[in-house]
C-alpha positions in Angstrom: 0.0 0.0 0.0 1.2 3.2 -1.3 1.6 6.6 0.9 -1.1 8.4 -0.7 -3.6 5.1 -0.8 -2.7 5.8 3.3 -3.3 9.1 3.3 -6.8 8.6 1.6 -7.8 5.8 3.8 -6.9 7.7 6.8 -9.4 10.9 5.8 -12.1 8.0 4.5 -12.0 6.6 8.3 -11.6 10.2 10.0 -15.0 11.0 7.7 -16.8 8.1 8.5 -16.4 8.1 12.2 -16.8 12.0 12.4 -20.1 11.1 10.5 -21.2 8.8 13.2 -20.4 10.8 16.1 -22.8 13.4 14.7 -25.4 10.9 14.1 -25.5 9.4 17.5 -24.7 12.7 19.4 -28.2 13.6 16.9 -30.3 10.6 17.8 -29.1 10.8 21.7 -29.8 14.6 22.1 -32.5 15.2 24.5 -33.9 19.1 24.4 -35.1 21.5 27.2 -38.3 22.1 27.3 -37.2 26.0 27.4 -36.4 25.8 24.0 -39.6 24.8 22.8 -42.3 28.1 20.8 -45.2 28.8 21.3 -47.1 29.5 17.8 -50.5 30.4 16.8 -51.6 28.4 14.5 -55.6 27.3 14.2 -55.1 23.5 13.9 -57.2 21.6 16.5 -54.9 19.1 17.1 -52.1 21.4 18.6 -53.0 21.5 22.4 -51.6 22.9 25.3 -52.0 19.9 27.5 -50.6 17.2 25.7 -53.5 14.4 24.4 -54.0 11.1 25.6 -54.7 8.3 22.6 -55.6 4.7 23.3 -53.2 3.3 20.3 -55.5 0.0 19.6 -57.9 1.2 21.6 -55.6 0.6 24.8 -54.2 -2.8 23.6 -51.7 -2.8 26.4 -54.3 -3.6 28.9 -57.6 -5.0 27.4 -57.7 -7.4 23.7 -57.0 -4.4 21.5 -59.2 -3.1 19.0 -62.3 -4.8 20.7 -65.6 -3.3 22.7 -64.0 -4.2 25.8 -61.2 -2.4 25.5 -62.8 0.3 24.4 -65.8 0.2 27.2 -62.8 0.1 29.8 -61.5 3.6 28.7 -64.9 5.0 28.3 -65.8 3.9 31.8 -62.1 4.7 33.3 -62.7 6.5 36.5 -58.6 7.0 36.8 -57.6 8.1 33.0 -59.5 10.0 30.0 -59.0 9.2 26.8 -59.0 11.7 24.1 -58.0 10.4 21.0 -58.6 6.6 20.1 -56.6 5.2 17.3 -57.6 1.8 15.9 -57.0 -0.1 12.5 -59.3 -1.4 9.7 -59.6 -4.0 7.0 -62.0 -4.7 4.7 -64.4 -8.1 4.6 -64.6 -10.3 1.5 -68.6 -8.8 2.0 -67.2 -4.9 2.3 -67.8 -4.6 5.7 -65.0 -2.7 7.4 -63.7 -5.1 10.8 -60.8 -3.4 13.5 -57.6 -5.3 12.8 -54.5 -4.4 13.2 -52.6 -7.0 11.5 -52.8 -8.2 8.4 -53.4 -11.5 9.2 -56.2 -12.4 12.6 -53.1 -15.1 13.3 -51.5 -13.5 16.3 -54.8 -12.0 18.0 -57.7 -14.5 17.7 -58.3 -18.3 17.3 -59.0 -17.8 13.8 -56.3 -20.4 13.2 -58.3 -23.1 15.6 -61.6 -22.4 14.2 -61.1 -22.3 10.4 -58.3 -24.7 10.6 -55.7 -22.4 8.7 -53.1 -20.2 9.1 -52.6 -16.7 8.0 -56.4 -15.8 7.5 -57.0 -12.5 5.8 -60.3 -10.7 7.0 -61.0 -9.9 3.1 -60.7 -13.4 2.7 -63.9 -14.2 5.0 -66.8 -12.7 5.0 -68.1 -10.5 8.3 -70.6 -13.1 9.6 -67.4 -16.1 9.4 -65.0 -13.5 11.1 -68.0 -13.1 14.0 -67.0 -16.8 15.0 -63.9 -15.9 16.6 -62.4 -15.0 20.0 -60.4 -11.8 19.4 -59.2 -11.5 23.2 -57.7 -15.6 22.8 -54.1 -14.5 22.4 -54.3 -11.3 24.9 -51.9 -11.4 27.6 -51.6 -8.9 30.3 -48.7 -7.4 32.3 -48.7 -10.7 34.5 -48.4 -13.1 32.1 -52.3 -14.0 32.4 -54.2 -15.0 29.3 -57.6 -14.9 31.0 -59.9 -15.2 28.1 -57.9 -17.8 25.9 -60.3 -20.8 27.2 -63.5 -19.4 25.5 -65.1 -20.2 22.2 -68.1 -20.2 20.2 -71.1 -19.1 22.1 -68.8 -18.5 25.2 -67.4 -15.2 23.6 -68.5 -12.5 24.7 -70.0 -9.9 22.8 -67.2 -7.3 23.8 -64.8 -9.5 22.2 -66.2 -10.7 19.0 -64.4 -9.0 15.9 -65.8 -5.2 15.9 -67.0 -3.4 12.6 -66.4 0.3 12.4 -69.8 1.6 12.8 -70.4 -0.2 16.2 -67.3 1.5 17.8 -67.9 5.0 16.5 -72.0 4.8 17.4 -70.7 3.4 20.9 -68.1 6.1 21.3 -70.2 8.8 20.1 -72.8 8.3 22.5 -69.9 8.2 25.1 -68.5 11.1 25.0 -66.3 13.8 22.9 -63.7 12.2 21.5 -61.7 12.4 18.6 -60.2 9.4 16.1 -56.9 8.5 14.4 -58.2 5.6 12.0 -56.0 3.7 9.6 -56.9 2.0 7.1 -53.9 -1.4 6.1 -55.3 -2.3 3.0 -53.4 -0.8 -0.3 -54.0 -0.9 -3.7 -57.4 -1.4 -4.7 -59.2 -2.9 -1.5 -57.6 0.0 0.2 -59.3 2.5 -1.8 -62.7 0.6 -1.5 -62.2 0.6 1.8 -61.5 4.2 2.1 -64.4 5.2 0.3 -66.7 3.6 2.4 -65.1 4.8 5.6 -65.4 8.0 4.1 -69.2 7.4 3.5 -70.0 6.0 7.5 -68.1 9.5 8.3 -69.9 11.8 6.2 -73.4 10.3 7.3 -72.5 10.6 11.1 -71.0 13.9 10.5 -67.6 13.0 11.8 -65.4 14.2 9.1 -63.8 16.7 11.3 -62.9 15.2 14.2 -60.9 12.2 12.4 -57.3 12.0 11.4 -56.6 9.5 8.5 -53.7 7.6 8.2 -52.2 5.0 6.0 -48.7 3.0 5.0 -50.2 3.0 1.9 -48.8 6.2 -0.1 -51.4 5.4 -3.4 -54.4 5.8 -0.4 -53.1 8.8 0.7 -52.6 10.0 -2.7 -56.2 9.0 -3.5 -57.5 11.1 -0.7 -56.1 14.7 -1.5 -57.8 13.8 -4.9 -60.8 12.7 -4.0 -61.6 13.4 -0.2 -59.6 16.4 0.2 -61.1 17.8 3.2 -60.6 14.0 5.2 -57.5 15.6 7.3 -54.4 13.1 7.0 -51.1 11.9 8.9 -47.8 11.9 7.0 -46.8 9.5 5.1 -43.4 7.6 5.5 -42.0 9.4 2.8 -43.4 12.6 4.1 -42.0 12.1 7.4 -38.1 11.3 6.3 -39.0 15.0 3.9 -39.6 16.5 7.4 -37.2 15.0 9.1 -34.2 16.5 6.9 -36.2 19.7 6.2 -36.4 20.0 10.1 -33.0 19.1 10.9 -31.4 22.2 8.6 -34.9 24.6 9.2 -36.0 24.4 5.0 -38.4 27.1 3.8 -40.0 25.2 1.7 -42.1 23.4 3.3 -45.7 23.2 2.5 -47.4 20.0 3.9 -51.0 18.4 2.6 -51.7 16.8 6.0 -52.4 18.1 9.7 -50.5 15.8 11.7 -46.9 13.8 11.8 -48.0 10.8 13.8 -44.1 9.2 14.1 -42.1 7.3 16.8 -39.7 9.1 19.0 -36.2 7.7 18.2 -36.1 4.8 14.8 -33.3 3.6 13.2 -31.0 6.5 14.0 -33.6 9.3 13.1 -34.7 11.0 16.5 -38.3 12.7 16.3 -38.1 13.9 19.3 -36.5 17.1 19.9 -38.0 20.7 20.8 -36.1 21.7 16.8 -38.6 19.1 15.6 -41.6 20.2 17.3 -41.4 23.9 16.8 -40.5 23.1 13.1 -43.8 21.4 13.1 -46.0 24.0 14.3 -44.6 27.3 12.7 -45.9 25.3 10.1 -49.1 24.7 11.3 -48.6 21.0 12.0 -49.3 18.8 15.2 -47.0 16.1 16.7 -48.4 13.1 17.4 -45.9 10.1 18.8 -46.3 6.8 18.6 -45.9 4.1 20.0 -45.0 5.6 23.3 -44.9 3.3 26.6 -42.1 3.9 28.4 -42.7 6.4 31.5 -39.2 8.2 31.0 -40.3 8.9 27.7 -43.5 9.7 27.9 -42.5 12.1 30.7 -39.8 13.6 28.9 -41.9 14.0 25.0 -44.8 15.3 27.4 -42.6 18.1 28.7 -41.5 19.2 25.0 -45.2 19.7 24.4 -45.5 17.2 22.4 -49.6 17.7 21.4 -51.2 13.7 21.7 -48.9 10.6 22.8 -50.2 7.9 21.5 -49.6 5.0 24.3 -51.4 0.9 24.8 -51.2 2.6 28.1 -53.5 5.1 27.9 -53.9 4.5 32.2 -50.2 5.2 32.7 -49.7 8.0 30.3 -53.0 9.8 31.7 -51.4 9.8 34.9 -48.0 11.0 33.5 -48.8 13.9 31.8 -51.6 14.7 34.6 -49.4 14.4 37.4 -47.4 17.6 36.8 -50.6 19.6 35.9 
């Protein structure tokens, strides 16, 4: 090896590691809450008191995404919910079910009672998928799995698969609240399926107090064409654009959607800094993170004024970001 080849190798390796020191002092950085502005903006979902959302309608401590979970944050006398996020898919019959997954493998006995595996709600029709336990494969914080013995007509109600209009009628007449809904399907059924949610909102007169969200970038595309006044999350693409534009404080930045709902720290990206947040709203945008269960995280995005954290905890990060109040 030559003296220059050295030389070159030497910078390449000075470079690289001065390009990970950055990185990680970046993704390790935790702001002071002095540094965070106050804007006015007129978006809804930028609060003063950071919001409380049920992510899977509070998966972490009842079968997520069923009645009962949701009946156990309505009826809470300890925590308020404000926000509850939950997930659809569409039936093979175009009835739209709360699922997270793709698949009803990891939170049903769908594999026990149609003798499969990987069953795809718009594989099955909505009376088939009403068969199932969708509390079976819940466990809680103990290691119990108290509702994995019962089948057929020893389901419940609360924990039979839940379609869309059931939760919001239930909610409705509940209380105030306010929705993140997502729809998992793409392509095709993911556009049928946003169609009709956006009919079951329209006739209940919920348009406004729903933020839609999708992985799927040809369903958000579809609704600033054809639903544009359904208010929208980023996209993943639209969140790495914010990210960078954030990081170096770009002027040009004009976003189609209301909220960034995005995780605190992922692969080496970290979401959660006071630069971030007061990017976000000078530009009229609300921060919403997800999945957030850790207390020492919850406390310390709470404290940035971060505007909803989005928790299966809804108990514990009531109680967080009430404490202090």
């Amino acid at each position: 090896m030559n003296k220059r080849t050295k030389i070159f190798l030497s910078v390449l390796a000075f470079f690289v590691a001065a390009c990970v020191i950055v990185q990680l002092a970046i993704y390790t950085h935790k702001s002071v809450p002095a540094s965070v502005i106050e804007y006015k903006t007129d978006n809804p979902y930028i609060t003063e008191v950071t919001m409380v959302s049920a992510h899977r309608s509070g998966g972490g401590i009842m079968p997520e995404e069923t009645m009962m979970a949701f009946e156990n944050c309505v009826n809470s006398e300890s925590f308020n919910t404000d926000i509850f996020e939950f997930d659809l898919h569409i039936t093979k019959d175009n009835v739209l079910v709360l699922l997270h997954d793709d698949t009803l493998d990891r939170t049903s006995d769908a594999c026990e009672v149609f003798g499969e595996k990987k069953i795809r709600p718009e594989n099955k029709t909505y009376e088939e998928l009403l068969k199932l336990n969708m509390g079976a494969k819940f466990e809680d914080e103990n290691g119990n799995m108290p509702y994995s013995d019962l089948s057929g007509d020893e389901v419940p109600d609360e924990l039979r698969i839940t379609r869309v209009e059931q939760v919001l009628d239930y909610l409705e007449s509940s209380g105030d609240f306010h929705y993140i809904i997502e729809i998992k399907n793409g392509g095709d059924l993911g556009i049928k399926a946003l169609d009709i949610l956006y009919e079951i909102l329209e006739e209940k007169n919920l348009t406004d107090k729903v933020i839609f969200g999708t992985f799927k970038a040809e369903v958000s595309e579809y609704v600033d064409r054809n639903h544009p006044d359904l208010k929208r999350s980023a996209t993943i693409e639209e969140v790495l654009e914010f990210y960078f534009k954030s990081l170096f404080g770009a002027e040009n930045y004009n976003p189609k959607y209301v909220a960034l709902q995005i995780p605190y720290k992922l692969a080496g990206f970290n979401l959660g800094t006071a630069k971030a947040i007061n990017y976000a709203h000078s530009h009229n945008v609300a921060v919403q993170y997800w999945t957030i269960n850790e207390e020492e995280d919850i406390d310390y995005l709470e404290s940035l004024g971060a505007d909803c954290i989005i928790s299966d905890y809804p108990d514990k990060t009531y109680e967080i970001i009430h404490e202090s109040k």
